[in-house]
N, C-alpha and C positions, 0 to 999 in steps of 0.2 A: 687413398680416396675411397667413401663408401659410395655404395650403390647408390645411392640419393645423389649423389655430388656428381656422378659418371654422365655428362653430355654425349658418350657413343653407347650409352644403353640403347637396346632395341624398343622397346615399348615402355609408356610412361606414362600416367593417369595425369590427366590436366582437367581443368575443372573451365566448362564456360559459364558463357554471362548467365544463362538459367541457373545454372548450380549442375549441369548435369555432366556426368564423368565418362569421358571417352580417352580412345584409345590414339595417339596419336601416330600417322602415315611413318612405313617404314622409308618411305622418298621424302623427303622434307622439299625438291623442286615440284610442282606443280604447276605442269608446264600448259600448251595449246593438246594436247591427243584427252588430258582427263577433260576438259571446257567441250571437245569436239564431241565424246563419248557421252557425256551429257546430254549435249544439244541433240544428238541422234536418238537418246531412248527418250526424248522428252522431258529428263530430270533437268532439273534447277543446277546449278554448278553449287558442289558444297562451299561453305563457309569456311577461310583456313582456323584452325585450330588454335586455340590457346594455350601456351604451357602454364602450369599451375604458380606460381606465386609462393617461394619457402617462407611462412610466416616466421617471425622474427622472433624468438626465445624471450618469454617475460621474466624468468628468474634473471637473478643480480649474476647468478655463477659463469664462468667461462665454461665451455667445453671441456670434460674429464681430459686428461692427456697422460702422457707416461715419463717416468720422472726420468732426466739423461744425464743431470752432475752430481759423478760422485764426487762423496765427500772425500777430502786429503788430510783435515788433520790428524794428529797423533791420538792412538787411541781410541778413536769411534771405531762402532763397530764396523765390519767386513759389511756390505750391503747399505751401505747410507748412502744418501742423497740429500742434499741442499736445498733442491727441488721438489724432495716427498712432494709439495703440497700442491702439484700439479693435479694429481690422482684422484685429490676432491673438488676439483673446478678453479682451484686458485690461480692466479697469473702467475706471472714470471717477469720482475718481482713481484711480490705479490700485494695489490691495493685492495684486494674484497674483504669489510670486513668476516670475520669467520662466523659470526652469525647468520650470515645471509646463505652459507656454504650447507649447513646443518638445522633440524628442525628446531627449534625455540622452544626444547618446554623447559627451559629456566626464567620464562618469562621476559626475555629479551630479545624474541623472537618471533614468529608467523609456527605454532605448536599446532596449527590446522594441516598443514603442510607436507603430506604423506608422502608428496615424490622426493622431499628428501630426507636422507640419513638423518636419525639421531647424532647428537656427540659423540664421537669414538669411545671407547671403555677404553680403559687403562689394564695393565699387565694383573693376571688375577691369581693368587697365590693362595692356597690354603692355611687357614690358623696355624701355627704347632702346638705342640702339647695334643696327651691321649684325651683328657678332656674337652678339646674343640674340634673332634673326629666328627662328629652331628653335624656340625654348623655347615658344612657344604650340600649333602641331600634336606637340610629339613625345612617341609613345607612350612610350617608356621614361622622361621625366620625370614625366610622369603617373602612370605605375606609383608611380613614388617618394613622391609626393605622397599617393597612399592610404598610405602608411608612418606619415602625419603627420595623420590622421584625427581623431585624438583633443587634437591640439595645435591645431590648426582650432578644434574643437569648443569648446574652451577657451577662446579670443584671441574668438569670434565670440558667443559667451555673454556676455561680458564689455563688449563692444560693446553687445549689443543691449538689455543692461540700462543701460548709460549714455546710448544713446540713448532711454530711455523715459524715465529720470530726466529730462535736460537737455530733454525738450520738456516734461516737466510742470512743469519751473522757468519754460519762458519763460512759460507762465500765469499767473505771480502774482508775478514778479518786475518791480517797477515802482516807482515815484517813492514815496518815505515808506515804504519797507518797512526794517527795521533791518537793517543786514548781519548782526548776529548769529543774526537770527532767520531770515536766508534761509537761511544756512548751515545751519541745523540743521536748517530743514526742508527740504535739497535729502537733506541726509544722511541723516535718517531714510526718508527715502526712499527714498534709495539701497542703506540697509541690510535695505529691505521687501523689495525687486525682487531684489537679491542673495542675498538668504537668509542673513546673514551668519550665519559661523560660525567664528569665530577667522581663524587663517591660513589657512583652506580657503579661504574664499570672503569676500569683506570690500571696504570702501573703499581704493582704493588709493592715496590720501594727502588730506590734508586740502584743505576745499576753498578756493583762493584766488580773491579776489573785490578785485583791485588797484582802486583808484580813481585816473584821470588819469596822472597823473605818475609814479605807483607801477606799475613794469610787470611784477614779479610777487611772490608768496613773501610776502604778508598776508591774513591771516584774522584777524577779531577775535580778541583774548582776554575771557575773562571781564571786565566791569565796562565794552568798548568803546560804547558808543551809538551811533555811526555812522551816520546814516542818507541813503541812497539820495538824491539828488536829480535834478531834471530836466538837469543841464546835465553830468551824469556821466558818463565816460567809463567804464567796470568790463569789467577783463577775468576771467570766468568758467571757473577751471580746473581741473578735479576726475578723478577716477581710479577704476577699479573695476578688482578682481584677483577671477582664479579660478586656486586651485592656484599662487599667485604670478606667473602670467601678466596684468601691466598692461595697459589701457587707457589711454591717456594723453591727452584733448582737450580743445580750451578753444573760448571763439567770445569775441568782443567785445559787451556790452551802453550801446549807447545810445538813448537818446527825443529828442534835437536834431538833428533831419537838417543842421546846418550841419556836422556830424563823417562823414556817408556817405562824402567823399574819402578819406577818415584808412582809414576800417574798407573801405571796397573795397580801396584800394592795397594792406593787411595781408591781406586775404583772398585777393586773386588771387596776391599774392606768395607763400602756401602754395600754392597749387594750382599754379604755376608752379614750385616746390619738388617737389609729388608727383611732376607730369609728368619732373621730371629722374632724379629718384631711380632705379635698377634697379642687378641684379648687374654688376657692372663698372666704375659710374659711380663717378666721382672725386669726391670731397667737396666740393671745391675749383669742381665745375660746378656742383652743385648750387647753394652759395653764388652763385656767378656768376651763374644765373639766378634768382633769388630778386632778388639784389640791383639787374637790372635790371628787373622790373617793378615792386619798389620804390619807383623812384626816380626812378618816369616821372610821379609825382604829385606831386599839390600839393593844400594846402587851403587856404579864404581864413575869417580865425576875428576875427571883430570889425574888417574893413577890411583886414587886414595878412596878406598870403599870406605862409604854409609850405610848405617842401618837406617832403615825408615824407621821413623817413630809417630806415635800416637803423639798429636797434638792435645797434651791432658787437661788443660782448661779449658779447653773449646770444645762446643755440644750440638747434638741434634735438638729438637724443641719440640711440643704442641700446638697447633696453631689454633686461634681461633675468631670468630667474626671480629674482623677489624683487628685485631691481636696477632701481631707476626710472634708474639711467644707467650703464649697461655698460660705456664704455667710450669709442666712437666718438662725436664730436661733430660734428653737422652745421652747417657756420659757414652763416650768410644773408648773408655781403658778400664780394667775390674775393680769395682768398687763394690759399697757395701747398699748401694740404693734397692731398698725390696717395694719401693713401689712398682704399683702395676700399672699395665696398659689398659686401658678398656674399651668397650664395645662404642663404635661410632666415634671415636677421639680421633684427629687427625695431627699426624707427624711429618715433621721434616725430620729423613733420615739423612746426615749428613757429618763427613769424616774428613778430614785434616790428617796428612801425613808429611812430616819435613826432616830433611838431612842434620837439621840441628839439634836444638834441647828439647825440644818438645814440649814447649813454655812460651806463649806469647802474653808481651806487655801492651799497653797503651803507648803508641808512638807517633812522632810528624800533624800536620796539620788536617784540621777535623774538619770531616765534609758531611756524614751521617748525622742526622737530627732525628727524634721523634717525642711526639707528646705524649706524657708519661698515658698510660691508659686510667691509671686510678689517679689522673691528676687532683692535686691539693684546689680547692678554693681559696687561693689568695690574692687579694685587692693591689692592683697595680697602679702606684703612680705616676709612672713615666707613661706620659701619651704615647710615644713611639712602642712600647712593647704594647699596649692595649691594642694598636693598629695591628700589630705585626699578632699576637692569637688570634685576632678576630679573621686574620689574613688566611693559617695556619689551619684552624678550625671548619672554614668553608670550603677550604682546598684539599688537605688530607684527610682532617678529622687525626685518629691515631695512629695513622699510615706513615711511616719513615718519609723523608724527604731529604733533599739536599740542598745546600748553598746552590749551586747551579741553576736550581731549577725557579726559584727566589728570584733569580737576578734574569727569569727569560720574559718576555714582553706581558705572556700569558699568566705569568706568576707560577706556571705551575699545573694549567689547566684552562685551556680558552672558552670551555663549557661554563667554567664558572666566574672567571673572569673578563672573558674578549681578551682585546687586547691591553688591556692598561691596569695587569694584575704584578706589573713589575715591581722587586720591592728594593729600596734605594737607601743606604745609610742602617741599615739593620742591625750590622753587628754588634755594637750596645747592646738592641733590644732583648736579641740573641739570646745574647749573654744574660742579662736580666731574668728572663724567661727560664734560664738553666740555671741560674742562683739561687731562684724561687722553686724549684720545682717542678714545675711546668711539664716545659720542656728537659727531656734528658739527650747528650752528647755523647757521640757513637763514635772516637775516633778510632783511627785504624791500628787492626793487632799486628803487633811484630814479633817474630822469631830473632834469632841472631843473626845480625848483618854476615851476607855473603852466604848462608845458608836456601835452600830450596823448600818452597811449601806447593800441597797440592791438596784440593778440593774437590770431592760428585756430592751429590744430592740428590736426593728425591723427593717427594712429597703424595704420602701414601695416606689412604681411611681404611682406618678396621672396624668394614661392614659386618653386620650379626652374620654372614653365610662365609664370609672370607676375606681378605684384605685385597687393597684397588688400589697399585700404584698408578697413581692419576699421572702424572709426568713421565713416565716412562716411553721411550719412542725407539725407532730405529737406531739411534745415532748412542743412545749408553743407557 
């Protein structure tokens, strides 16, 4: 309890009806000796005292507090908490959005606001290469870098709302929980902290939750049952956009430490990925060194050692406005790619390692969708697929989507729908849409049945002075 709060403090300013500030009696009784002592010097008997009145806090934020659960899954780091996001005023669980937590200069916010924090920074690493030695002291990059103030502001808002989501997921995602049901509640969550509001501000693709063998690009559909078990491997990969600026990270969930091999080797092999990554650096290294910390592992899984392997058709990317993949793909095994990274581009760096062949195909029933970004002009005439772009277009724009979210009251988005954005008999149109072009269908990659895959990610900008792993937190 602080001093403010302590009812047997000695002295305490209380304010009366004039405004004037006194000190209030160490005797709170006020008996017949002080009325008698009065009436003898001729004084008036005083007035009793007012306590002052604690005016009620006009920020949205709850009271800072200190974070008390740690985290238990496999793999996060030593010092996590579920709860981090006590520390900047958030509840427990947490309903404020994260803008109200942080000052607004991404335009989404109260940027007048000096009593509180900017958005968090993200983890800050130096370029490599003896040619980007400059970039950390020099003043005229820096300069430049105030230019980008408000694209900061954006990429680091976006972050620190996925970071508050993904640690209140690892509190209640555990053995027997239905995948549908995690998903929905990572996502309404996601859509509290974000403040969704159409393409302002919103999830930035649906959320996939691979099991085993399955290394990415599944989300239940409606009617899936699925549920979690103890010997699961689930890679956890979800997205938050502000202003169409992505966030792009995933981590690895398992409860069997006979998989820690699996999900270290996948873990350090991104972080051995960030470390390469800077303006200049060649794709081609990146992958190189990705590929060799890879592939320095092994697991032993029911008697019979695996080597982890480099998932080799599966890549890190570029992201960019509205565009979950710009362009530039970042390979994890040595190849002959000599493009470069450049200055202000931003990456998802993210690695796949599995006890299998290190090959996934297209398998099982398709939940990922999204509108091509350089979609075709072509004239549709079935009325049902015209409803269903028009639907598409308002709601994500080129933002990934799911069957799931199609078939919810909101369509998708109650900001831009209400309630009656449900969409009914689709699958035709769907399909039409992805015959033509349009739309393109994302089903889910698979490894060899019975095999184990794992996933980290990050989602990093190389800024002119250094690179800003945006997503970076406590917990990987």
């Amino acid at each position: 309890m602080t001093a403010e709060d302590d009812p047997t403090k000695d002295e305490e300013v209380a304010e009366n009806g004039g405004g004037s500030i006194v000190e209030k009696e160490e005797d709170g009784n006020e008996g017949d000796d002080g009325v008698g002592a009065a009436a003898a010097t001729g004084d008036a008997p005083k007035k009793k005292k007012k306590k002052k009145k604690k005016k009620k806090k006009k920020s949205g934020a709850a009271a800072k507090g200190t974070p008390t659960q740690k985290a238990e899954g496999r793999m996060l780091n030593e010092g996590s908490f579920t709860d981090y996001y006590v520390a900047h005023g958030q509840t427990e669980p947490p309903s404020i959005p994260v803008v109200n937590l942080f000052r607004g200069e991404d335009g989404h916010g109260d940027a007048t606001n000096t009593s509180l924090p900017p958005f968090p920074e993200g983890e800050i690493q130096e370029h490599p290469l003896e040619s980007n030695v400059h970039r950390i002291s020099s003043a005229e990059l820096r300069q430049s870098e105030r230019m980008q103030t408000n694209l900061y502001a954006k990429l680091r808002h976006a972050s620190e709302v996925h970071r508050q989501v993904r640690h209140h997921a690892q509190s209640f995602i555990k053995p027997g929980i239905k995948l549908v049901d995690m998903c929905e509640r990572l996502e309404e969550m996601n859509r509290k902290l974000v403040d969704e509001h159409g393409l302002d501000r919103g999830i930035g693709f649906p959320t996939g939750c691979s099991l085993n063998h399955v290394a990415a690009h599944y989300t239940p559909n409606v009617g899936d049952e699925t549920v979690l078990s103890y010997d699961d491997v689930m890679k956890v990969d979800f997205g938050t956009q502000i202003d169409g600026r992505i966030i792009d990270c995933a981590w690895t969930v398992s409860f069997n430490p006979k998989y820690d091999p699996l999900l270290e080797a996948v873990k350090e092999a991104t972080n051995a990925g960030i470390s390469a990554a800077g303006i200049d650096v060649r794709l081609c290294d990146v992958g190189e060194a990705v590929q060799e910390v890879m592939e320095s592992y092994e697991v032993e899984l029911d008697g019979k050692t695996y080597p982890v392997k480099c998932i080799r058709n599966l890549n890190g990317h570029s992201i960019g406005p509205y565009q979950i993949h710009a362009g530039k793909s970042v390979p994890i095994v040595k190849c002959d790619d000599v493009t470069k990274m450049e200055e202000n581009e931003i990456f998802a760096i993210e690695t796949f390692g599995s006890t299998g062949r290190g090959y996934i195909v297209e398998d099982m029933e398709c939940s990922h969708y999204m509108k091509n970004f350089h979609a075709p002009h072509v004239p549709l005439r079935i009325p049902r697929s015209k409803k269903l772009l028009g639907h598409i277009n308002k709601t994500f724009g080129t933002l990934a989507f799911c069957r799931r979210w199609l078939e919810r009251e909101d369509g998708g988005s109650a900001t831009v729908n209400g309630l009656r954005g449900q969409q009914e008999k689709y699958m035709g149109a769907l399909k039409n849409l992805c015959d033509v072009g349009i739309v393109q269908a994302y089903p889910p990659l698979c490894d060899t049945k019975g095999c184990y895959t794992a996933q980290y990610e990050h989602t990093l900008i190389l800024r002119p002075t250094c690179k800003e792993i945006l997503s970076r937190g406590d917990d990987y």
